[in-house]
C-alpha positions as a Markdown table, in Angstrom:
| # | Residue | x | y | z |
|---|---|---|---|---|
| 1 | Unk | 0.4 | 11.0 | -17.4 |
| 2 | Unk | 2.8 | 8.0 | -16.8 |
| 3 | Unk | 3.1 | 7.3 | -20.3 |
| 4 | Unk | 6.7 | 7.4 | -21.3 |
| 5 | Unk | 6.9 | 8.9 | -18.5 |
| 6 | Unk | 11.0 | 7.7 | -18.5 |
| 7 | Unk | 11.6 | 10.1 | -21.1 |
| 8 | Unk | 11.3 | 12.9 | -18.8 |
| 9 | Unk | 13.0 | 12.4 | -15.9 |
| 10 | Unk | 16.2 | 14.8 | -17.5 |
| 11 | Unk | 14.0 | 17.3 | -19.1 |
| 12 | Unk | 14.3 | 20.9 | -18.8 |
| 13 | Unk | 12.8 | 22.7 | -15.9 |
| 14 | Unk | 10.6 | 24.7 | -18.4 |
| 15 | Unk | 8.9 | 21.6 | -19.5 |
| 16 | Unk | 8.3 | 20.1 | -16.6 |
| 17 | Unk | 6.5 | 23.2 | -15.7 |
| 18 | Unk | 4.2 | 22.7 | -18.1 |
| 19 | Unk | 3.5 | 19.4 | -17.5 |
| 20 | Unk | 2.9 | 19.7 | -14.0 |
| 21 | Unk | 0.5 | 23.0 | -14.6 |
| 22 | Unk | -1.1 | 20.5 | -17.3 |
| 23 | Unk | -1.5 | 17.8 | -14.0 |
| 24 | Unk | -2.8 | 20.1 | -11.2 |
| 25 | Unk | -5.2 | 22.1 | -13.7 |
| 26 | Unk | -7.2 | 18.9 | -13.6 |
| 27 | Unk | -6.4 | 17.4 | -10.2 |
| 28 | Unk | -7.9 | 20.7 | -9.2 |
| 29 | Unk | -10.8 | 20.3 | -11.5 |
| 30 | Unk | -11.7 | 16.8 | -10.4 |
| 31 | Unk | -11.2 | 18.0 | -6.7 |
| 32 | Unk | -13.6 | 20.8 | -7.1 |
| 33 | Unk | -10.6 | 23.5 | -5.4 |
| 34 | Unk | -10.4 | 26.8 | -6.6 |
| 35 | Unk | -7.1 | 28.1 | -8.2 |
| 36 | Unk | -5.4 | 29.7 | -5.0 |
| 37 | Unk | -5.3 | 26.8 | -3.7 |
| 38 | Unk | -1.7 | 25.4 | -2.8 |
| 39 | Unk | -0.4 | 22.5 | -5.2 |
| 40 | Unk | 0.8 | 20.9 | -2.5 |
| 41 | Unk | -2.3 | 20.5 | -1.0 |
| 42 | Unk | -3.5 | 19.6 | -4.0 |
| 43 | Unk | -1.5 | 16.5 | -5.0 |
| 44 | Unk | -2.1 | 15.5 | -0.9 |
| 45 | Unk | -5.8 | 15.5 | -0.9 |
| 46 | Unk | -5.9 | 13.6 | -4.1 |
| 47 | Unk | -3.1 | 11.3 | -2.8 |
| 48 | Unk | -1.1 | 11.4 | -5.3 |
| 49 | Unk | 2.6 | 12.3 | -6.0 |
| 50 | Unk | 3.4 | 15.8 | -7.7 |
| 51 | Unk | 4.8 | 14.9 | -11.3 |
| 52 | Unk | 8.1 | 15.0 | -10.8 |
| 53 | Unk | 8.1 | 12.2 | -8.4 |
| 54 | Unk | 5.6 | 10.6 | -10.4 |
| 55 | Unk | 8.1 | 10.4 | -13.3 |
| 56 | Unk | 10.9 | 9.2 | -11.0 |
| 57 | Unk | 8.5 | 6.4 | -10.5 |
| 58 | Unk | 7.8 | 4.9 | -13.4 |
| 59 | Unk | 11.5 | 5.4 | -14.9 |
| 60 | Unk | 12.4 | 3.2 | -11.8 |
| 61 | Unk | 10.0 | 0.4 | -13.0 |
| 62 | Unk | 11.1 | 0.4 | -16.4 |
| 63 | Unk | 14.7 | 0.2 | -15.2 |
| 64 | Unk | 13.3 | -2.9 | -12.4 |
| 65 | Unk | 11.8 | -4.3 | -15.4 |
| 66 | Unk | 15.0 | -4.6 | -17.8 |
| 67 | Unk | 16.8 | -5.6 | -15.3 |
| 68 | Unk | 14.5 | -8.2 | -13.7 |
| 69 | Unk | 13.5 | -9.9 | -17.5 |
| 70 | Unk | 17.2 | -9.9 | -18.8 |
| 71 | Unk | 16.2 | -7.2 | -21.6 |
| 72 | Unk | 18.8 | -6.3 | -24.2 |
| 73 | Unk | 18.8 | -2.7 | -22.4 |
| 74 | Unk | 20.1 | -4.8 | -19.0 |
| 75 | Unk | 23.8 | -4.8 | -19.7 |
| 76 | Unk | 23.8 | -1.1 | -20.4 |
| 77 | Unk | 22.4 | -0.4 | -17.3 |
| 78 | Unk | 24.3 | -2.5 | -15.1 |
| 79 | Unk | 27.6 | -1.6 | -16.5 |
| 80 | Unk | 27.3 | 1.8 | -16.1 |
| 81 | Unk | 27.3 | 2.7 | -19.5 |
| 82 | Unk | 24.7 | 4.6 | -19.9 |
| 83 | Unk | 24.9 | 8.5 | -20.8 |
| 84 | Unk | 24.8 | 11.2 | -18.3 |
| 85 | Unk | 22.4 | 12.8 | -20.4 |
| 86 | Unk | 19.2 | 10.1 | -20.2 |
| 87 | Unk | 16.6 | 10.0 | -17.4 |
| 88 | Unk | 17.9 | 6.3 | -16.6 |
| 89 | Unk | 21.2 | 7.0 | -15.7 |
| 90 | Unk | 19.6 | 9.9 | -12.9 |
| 91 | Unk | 17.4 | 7.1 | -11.5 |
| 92 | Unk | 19.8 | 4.0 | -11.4 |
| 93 | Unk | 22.0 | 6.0 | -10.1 |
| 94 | Unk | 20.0 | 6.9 | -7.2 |
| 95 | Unk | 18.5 | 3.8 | -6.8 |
| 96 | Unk | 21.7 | 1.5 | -7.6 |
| 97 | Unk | 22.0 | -0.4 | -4.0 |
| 98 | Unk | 18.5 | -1.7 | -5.0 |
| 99 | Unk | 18.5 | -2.0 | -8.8 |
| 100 | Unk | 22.2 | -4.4 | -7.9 |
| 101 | Unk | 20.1 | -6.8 | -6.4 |
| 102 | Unk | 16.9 | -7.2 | -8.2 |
| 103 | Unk | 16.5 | -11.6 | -9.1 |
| 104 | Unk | 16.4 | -12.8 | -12.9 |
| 105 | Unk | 12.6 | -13.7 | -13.9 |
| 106 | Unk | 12.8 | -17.3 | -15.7 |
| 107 | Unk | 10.0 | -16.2 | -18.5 |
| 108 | Unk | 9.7 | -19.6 | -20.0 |
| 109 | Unk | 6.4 | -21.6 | -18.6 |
| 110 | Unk | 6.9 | -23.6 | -15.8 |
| 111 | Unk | 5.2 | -26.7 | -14.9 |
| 112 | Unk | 3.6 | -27.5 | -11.5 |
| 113 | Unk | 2.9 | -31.5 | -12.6 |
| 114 | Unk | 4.1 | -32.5 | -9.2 |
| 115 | Unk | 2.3 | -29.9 | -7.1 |
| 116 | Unk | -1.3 | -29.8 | -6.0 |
| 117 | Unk | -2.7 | -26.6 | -4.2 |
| 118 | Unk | -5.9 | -26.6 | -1.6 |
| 119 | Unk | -6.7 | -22.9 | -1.1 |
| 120 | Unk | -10.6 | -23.6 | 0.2 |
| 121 | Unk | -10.1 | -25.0 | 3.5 |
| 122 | Unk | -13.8 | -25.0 | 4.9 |
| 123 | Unk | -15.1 | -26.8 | 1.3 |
| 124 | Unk | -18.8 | -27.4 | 2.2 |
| 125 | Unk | -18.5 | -27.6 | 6.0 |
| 126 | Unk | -18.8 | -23.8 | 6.5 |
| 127 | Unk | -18.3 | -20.5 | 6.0 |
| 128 | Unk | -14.8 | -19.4 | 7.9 |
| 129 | Unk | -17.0 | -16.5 | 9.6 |
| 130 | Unk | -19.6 | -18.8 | 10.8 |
| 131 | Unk | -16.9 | -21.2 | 12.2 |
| 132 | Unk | -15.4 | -21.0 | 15.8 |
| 133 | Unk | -12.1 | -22.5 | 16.7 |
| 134 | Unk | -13.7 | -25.6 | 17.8 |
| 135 | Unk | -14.9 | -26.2 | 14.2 |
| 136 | Unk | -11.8 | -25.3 | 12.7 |
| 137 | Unk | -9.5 | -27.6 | 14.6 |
| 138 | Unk | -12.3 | -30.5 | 14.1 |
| 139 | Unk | -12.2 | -30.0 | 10.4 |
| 140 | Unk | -8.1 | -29.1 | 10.7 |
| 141 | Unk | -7.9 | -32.8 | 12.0 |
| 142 | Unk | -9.8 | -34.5 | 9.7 |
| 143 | Unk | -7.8 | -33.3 | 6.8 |
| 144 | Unk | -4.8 | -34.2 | 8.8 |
| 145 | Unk | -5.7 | -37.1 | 8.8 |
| 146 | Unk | -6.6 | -38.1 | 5.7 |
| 147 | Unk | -2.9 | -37.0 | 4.5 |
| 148 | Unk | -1.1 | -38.8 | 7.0 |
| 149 | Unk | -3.3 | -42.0 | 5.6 |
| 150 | Unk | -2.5 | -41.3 | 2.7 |
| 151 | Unk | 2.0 | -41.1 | 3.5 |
| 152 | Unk | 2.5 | -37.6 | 3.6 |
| 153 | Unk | 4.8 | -36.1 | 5.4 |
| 154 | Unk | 3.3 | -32.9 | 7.2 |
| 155 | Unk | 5.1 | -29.0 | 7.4 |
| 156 | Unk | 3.5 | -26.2 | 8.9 |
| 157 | Unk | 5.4 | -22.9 | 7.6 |
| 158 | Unk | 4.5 | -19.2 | 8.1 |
| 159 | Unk | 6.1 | -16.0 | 7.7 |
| 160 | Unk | 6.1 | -12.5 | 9.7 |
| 161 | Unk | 7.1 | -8.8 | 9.3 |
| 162 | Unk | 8.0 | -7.5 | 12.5 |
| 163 | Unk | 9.5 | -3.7 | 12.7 |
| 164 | Unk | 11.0 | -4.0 | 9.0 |
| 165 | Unk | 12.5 | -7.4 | 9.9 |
| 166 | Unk | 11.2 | -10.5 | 7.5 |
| 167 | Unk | 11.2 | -13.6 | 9.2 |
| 168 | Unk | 9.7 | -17.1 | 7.6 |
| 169 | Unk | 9.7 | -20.7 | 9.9 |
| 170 | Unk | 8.7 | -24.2 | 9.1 |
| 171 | Unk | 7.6 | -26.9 | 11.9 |
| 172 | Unk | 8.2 | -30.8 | 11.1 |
| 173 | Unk | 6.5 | -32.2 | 14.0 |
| 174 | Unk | 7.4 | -35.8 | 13.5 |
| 175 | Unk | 11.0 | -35.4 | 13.6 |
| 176 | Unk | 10.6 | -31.8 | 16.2 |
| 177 | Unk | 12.5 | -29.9 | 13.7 |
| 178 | Unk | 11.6 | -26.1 | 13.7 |
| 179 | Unk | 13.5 | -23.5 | 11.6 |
| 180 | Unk | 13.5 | -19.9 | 11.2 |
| 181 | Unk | 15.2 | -17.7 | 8.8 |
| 182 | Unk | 15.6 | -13.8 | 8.7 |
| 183 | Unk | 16.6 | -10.9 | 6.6 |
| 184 | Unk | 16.8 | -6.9 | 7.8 |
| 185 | Unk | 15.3 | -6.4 | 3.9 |
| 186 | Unk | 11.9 | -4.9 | 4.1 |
| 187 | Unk | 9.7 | -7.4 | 2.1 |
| 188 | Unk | 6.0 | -7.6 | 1.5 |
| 189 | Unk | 4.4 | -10.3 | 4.1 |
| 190 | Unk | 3.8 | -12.4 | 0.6 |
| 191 | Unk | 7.6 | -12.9 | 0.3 |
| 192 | Unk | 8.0 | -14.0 | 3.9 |
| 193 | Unk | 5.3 | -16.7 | 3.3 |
| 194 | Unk | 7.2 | -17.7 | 0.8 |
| 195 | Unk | 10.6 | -18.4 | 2.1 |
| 196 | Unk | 9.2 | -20.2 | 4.6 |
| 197 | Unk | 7.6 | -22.5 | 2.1 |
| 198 | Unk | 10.8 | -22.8 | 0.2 |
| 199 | Unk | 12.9 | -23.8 | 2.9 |
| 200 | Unk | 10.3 | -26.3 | 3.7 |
| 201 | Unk | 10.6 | -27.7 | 0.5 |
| 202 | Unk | 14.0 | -27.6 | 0.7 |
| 203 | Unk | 14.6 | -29.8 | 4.0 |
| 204 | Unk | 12.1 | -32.2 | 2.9 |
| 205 | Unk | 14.4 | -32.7 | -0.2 |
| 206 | Unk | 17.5 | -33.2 | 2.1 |
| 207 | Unk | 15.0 | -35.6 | 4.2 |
| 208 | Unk | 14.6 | -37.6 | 1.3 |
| 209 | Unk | 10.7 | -37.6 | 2.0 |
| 210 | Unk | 8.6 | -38.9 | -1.2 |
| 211 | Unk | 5.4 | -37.1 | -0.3 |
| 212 | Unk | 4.5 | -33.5 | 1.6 |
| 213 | Unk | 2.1 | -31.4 | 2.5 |
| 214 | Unk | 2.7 | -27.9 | 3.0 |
| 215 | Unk | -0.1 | -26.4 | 5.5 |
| 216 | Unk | 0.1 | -22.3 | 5.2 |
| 217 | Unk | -2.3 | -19.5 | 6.3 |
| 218 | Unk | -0.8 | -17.4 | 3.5 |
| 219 | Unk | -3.6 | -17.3 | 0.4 |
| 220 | Unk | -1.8 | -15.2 | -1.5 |
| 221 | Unk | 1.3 | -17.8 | -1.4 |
| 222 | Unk | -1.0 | -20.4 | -2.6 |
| 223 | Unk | -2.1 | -18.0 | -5.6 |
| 224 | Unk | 1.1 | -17.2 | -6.5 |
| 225 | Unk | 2.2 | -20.9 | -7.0 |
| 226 | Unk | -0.4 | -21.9 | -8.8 |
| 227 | Unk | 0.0 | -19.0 | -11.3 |
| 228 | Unk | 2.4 | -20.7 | -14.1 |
| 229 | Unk | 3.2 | -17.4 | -15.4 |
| 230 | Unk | 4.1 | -16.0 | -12.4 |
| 231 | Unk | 7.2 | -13.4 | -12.2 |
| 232 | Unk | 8.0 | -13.5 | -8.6 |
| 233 | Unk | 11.7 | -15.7 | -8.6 |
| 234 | Unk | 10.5 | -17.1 | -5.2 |
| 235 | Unk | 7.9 | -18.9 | -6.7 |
| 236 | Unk | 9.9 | -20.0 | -9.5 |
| 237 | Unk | 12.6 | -21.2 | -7.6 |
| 238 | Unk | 10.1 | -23.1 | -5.5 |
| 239 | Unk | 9.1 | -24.6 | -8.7 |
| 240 | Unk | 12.3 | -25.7 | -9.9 |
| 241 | Unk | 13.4 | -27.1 | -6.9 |
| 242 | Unk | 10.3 | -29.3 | -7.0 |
| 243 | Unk | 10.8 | -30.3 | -10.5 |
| 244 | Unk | 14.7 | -31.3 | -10.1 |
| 245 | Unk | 13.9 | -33.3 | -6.7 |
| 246 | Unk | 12.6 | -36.9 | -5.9 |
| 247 | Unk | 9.8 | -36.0 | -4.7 |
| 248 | Unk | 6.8 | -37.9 | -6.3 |
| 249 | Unk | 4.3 | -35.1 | -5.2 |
| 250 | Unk | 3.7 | -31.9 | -2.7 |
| 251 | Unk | 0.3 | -30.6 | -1.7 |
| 252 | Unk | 0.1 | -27.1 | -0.5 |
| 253 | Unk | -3.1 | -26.7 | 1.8 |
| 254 | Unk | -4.5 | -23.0 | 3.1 |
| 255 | Unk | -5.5 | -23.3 | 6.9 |
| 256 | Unk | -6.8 | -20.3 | 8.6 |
| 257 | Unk | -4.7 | -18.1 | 10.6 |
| 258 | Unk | -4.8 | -17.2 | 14.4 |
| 259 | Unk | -7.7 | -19.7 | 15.1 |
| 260 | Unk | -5.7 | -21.5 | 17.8 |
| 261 | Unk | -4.4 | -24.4 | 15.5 |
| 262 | Unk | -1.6 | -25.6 | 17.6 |
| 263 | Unk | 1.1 | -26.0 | 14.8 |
| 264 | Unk | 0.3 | -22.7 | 12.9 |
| 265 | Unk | 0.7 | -20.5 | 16.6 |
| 266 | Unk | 4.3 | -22.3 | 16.8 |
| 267 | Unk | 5.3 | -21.5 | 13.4 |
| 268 | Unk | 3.9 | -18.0 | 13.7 |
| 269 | Unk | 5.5 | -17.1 | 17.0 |
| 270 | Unk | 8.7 | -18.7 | 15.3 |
| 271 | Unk | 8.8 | -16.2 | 12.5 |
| 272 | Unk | 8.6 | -13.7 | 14.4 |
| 273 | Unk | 11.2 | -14.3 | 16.8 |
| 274 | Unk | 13.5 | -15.2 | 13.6 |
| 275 | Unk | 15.9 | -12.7 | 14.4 |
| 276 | Unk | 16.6 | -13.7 | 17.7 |
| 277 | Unk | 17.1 | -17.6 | 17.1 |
| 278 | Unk | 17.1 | -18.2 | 13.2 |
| 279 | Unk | 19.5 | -18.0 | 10.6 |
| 280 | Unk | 20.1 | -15.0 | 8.7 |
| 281 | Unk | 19.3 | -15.2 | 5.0 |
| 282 | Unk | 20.1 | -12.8 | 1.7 |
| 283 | Unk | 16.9 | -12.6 | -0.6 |
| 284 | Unk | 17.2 | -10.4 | -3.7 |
| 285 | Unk | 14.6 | -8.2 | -4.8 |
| 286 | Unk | 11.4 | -9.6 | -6.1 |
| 287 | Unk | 9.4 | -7.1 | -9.2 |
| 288 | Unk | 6.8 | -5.7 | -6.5 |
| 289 | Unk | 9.6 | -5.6 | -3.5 |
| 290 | Unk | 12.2 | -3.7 | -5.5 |
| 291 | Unk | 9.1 | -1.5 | -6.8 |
| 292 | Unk | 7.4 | -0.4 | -3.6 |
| 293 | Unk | 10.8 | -0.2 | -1.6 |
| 294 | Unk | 11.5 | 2.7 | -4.3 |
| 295 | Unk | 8.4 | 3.8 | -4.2 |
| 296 | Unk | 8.3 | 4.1 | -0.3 |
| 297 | Unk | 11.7 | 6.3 | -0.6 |
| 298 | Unk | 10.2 | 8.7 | -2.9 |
| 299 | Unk | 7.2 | 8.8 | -0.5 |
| 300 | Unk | 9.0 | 10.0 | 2.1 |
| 301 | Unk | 11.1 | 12.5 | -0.3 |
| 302 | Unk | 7.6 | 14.1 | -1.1 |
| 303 | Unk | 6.4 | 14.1 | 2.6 |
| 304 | Unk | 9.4 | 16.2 | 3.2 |
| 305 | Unk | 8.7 | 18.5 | 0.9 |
| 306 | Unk | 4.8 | 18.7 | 2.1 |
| 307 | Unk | 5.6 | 19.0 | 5.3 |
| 308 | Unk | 7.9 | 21.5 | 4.7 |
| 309 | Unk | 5.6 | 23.5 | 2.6 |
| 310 | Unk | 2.4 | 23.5 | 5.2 |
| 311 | Unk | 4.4 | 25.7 | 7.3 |
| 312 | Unk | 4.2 | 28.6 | 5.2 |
| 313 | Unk | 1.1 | 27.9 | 2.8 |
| 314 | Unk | -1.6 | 26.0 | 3.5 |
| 315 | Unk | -1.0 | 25.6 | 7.4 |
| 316 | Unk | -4.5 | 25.1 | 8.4 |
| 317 | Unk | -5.0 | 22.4 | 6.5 |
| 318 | Unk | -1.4 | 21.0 | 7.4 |
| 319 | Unk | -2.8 | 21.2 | 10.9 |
| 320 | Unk | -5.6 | 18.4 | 10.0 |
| 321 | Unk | -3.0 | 17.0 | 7.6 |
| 322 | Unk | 0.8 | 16.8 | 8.9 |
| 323 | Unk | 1.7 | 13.6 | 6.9 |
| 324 | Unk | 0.8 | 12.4 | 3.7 |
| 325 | Unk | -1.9 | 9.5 | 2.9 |
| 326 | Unk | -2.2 | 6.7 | 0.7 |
| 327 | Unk | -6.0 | 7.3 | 0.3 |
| 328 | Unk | -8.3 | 10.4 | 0.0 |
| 329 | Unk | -10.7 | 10.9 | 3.0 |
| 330 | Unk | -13.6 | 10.3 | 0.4 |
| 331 | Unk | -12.7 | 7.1 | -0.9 |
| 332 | Unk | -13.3 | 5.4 | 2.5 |
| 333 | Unk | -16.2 | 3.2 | 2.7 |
| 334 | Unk | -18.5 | 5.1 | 5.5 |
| 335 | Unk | -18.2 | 7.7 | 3.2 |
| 336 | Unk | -21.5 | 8.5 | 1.5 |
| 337 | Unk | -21.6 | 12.2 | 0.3 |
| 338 | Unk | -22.5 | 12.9 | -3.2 |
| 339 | Unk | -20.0 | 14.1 | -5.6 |
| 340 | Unk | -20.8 | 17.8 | -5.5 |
| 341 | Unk | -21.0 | 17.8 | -1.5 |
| 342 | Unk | -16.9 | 15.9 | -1.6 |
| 343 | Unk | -16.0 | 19.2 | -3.7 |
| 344 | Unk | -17.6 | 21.4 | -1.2 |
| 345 | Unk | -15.8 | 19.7 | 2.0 |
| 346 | Unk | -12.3 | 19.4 | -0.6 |
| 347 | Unk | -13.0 | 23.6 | -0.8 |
| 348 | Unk | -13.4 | 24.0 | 2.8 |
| 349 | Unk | -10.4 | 21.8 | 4.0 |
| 350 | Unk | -8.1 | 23.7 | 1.8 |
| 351 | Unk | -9.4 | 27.1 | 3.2 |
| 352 | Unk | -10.0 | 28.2 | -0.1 |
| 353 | Unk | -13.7 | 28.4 | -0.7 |
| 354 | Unk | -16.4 | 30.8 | -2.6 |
| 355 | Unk | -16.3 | 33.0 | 0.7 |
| 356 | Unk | -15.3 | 36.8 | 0.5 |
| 357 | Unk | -11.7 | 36.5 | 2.2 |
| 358 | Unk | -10.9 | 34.0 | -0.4 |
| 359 | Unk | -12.3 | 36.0 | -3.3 |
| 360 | Unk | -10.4 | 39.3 | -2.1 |
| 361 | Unk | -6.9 | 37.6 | -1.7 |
| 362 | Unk | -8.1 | 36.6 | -5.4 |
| 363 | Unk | -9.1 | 40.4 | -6.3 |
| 364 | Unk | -12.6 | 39.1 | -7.4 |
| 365 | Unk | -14.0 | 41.1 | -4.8 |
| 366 | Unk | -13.0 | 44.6 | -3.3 |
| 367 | Unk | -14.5 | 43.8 | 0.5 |
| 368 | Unk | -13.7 | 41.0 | 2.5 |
| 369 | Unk | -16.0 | 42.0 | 5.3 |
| 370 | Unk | -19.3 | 39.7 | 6.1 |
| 371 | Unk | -22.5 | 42.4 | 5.3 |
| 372 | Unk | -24.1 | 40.8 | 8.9 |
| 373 | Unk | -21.3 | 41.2 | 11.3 |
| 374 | Unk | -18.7 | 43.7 | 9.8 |
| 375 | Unk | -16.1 | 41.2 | 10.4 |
| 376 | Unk | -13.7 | 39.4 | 8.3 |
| 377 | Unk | -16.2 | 36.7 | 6.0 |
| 378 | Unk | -14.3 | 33.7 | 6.2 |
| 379 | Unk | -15.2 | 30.0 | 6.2 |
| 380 | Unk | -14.8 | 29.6 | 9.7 |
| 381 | Unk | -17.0 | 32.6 | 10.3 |
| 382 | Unk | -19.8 | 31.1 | 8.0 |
| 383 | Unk | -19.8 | 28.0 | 9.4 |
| 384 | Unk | -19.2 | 28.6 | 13.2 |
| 385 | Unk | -19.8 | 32.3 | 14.0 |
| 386 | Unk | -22.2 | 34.6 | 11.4 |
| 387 | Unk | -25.6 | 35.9 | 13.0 |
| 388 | Unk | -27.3 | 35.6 | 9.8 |
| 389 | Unk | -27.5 | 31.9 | 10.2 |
| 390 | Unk | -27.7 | 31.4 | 13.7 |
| 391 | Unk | -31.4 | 30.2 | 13.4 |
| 392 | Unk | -30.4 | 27.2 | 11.4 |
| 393 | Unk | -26.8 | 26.5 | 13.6 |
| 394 | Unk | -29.0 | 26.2 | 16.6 |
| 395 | Unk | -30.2 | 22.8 | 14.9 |
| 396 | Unk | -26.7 | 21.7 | 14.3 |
| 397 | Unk | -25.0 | 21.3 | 18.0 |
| 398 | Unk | -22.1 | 20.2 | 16.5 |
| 399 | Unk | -21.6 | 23.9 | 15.1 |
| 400 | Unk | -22.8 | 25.6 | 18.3 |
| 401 | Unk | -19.9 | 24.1 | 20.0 |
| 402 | Unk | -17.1 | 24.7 | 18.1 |
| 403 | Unk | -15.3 | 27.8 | 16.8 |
| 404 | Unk | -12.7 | 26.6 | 13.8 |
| 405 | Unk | -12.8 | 23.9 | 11.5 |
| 406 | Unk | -9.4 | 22.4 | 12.9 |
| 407 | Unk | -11.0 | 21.8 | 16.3 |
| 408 | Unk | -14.2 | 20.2 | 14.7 |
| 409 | Unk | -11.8 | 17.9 | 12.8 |
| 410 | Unk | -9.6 | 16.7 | 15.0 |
| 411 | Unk | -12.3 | 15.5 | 17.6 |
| 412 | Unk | -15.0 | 14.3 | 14.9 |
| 413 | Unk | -12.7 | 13.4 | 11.8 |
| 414 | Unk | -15.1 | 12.8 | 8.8 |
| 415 | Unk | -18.2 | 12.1 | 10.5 |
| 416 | Unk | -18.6 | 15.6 | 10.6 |
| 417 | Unk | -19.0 | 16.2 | 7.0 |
| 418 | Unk | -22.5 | 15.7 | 6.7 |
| 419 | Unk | -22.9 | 17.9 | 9.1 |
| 420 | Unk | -21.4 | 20.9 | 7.6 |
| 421 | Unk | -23.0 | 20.0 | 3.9 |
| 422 | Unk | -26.4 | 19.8 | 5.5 |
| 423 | Unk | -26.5 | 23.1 | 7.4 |
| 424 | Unk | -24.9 | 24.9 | 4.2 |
| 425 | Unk | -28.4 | 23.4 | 2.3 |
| 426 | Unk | -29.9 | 24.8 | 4.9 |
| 427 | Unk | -28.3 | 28.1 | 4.3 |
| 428 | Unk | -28.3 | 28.1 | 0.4 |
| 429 | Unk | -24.3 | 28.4 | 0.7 |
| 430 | Unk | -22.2 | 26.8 | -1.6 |
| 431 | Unk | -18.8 | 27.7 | -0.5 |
């Protein structure tokens, strides 16, 4: 579906029809939903975003993408000369305060020659779940020690996101130097580790130290650096900075976080207070920042729209769902329904299932009435009320002592799934 996906951003209304019927006829299939069921609830059960947005999307990458690698389509873009008429100039136009201020990737292979990583802190000792702080700060000193034998000067750095504000700090104990830097730019937590790490490197430089060992509780940093074909301009610039300095070598080391290591608490509680005492910084757009800031502003464009649509169709299930979600209920990990039961709870959290009000609103069937109680045969009724299966509710107290679906949900969530799919065995019901 996102496959050139650019190329229809502009296109006519028509078209896009048809691609989005082409989209939700097998969402719906895969779902196991019947075809009166809303598209919005669709596309939210599935966790997805309808096509439309979906298209916005990936034209926004490609346009993060030229810009970001200096592609010959780059100075189009930036200089506004692209026509009216293409899906790029709707998106960069919309997106333009980000797109401005997306960093230049260096593509040419950089070389780390002077920097060594650690990223396995326990080595042979332990397991980090088997360890306890005591263990940890024993080991912690150890390899402190064996650094400071061996002349290296010693930077503890971390980073923090605190209510959308980035902040990264660095600790020099030796000469009681702590710094903290900040930016209002909503950054992934990777990109605040990072920072910090660079400005460490960068008053070590103005130190004049020879040798240093970075000590971080940020993995992912540590990955990232040692990836030489990396295309985040943090790491890069790390690496350059390195390169074109005196220093004979730097040693990045992983240490575990929030285990009471004295150095790492002060760095931490320094990045987050950032804003308060540090120095404001300006960090252009990395690839994946620039891409999930757009992607989070679209997000919120299609929660608008699905909260405004759950008002008028789908409201029960608006009720258990009133904001989007970045993952469907059955891909959690407790979950453990077969495939054929997920369609059956999809069906009954949509309200549009196999049961005779369903069918009548579809004109399948003439009656809507239940043949036991002469009352309207919805799911509700099935599950909660219908005297035909009253024998086999009684075993299910969970049934007995609820009347709609909603209320069920919102007190049990998803445990009560299996449940409902084992009393409709029961029943021989496949709603």
């Amino acid at each position: 579906m996102d496959y050139a996906a650019s190329t229809f951003a502009k296109i006519p209304k028509s078209a896009l029809q048809k691609l989005s019927i082409c989209s939700n006829t097998n969402l719906r299939r895969c779902l196991g939903l019947i075809r009166s069921t809303p598209t919005h609830v669709i596309y939210h059960m599935a966790a997805e975003m309808p096509t439309s947005y979906r298209i916005e999307m990936a034209t926004a990458k490609e346009i993060i993408k030229c810009i970001a690698y200096n592609l010959p389509m780059k100075k189009i873009i930036i200089t506004d000369k692209l026509s009216k008429n293409t899906s790029y100039y709707k998106i960069y136009q919309k997106y333009k305060l980000i797109f401005y201020n997306i960093a230049t990737i260096n593509t040419k292979k950089q070389s780390l020659r002077k920097i060594v990583t650690d990223d396995n802190f326990f080595k042979n000792t332990a397991k980090n779940k088997e360890c306890n702080k005591n263990i940890i700060n024993t080991i912690l000193k150890e390899k402190i020690h064996l650094l400071e034998s061996q002349q290296f000067e010693l930077i503890f750095t971390d980073g923090s996101i605190k209510d959308n504000i980035m902040g990264a700090a660095f600790i020099h104990e030796k000469s009681n130097t702590t710094k903290s830097f900040y930016s209002n730019k909503k950054v992934a937590s990777m990109t605040a580790e990072l920072i910090a790490i660079q400005k460490a490197v960068e008053f070590a430089i103005i130190q004049n130290f020879k040798k240093i060992a970075i000590l971080t509780d940020s993995l992912s940093s540590i990955f990232a650096i040692k990836n030489e074909e990396s295309n985040n301009h943090i790491v890069q610039e790390i690496i350059e900075i390195i390169n074109a300095s005196n220093l004979d070598k730097i040693e990045i080391h992983y240490i575990p976080a929030h285990k009471n290591i004295n150095q790492n608490e002060k760095a931490d509680e320094a990045a987050k207070n950032a804003n308060q005492n540090g120095e404001r910084i300006r960090i252009p757009w990395t690839i994946k920042d620039a891409i999930k800031e757009i992607e989070n502003k679209i997000r919120k464009e299609w929660e608008t729209e699905y909260k405004g649509k759950i008002t008028n169709k789908g409201k029960d299930y608006g009720q258990i769902y009133p904001e989007i979600i970045k993952k469907p209920w059955f891909q959690k990990k407790n979950t453990k329904l077969e495939s054929r039961d997920i369609k059956v709870i999809n069906r009954i959290l949509s309200n549009h299932t196999f049961c005779k009000d369903t069918l009548n609103k579809m004109n399948i069937y003439d009656d809507n009435s239940c043949e036991t109680c002469n009352t309207i045969e919805n799911t509700n009724h099935i599950l909660f009320h219908c005297n035909k299966y009253a024998n086999i509710r009684s075993k299910y107290p969970l049934l007995q002592n609820h009347t709609t679906l909603i209320d069920i949900q919102k007190k049990y969530g998803d445990k009560m799934y299996n449940t409902i799919t084992s009393f409709l065995k029961q029943c021989k019901l496949e709603l």
